[in-house]
C-alpha positions, 0 to 999 in steps of 0.5 A: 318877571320883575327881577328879585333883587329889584323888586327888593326895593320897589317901592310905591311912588305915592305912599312909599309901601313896598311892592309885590307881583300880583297873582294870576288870579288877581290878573285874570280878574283885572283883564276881564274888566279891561275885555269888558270896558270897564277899568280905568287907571287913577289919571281916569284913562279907560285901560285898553291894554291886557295886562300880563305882569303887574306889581301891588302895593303892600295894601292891595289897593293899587296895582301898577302894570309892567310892561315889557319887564318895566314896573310903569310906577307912575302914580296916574298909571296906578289901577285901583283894585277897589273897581274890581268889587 
């Protein structure tokens, strides 16, 4: 879990939206597309790895993955949500 007051001032690093924690349900949908092969990431990198905790930007068009407790906020890392549909 990404810390409270961090998350407070999170933000994306594109549009500068304010950022979220993302829902199991949201998660589980996600890593049915990465068992599956079918998900890639904005630099078009295949995802390969399960995500357990991820942020969304205020949207709900991209969500960035956390990994061991760190918000990777890297533009290219970003996993459009629109692959999901």
């Amino acid at each position: 879990m990404v810390d409270p007051e961090l998350l407070k001032i999170l933000v994306c690093p594109e549009t500068h939206q304010r950022l979220r924690e993302a829902e199991e349900a949201l998660l589980a949908k996600v890593n049915e597309r990465i068992r599956t092969g079918s998900l890639k990431n904005r630099s078009g990198t295949l995802v390969t790895e399960t995500i357990t905790e991820a942020l969304i930007r205020q949207d709900g068009k991209l969500l960035y993955p956390v990994r061991d407790g760190i918000p990777v906020l890297l533009i290219e890392e970003g996993i459009s949500l629109d692959q999901l549909e």
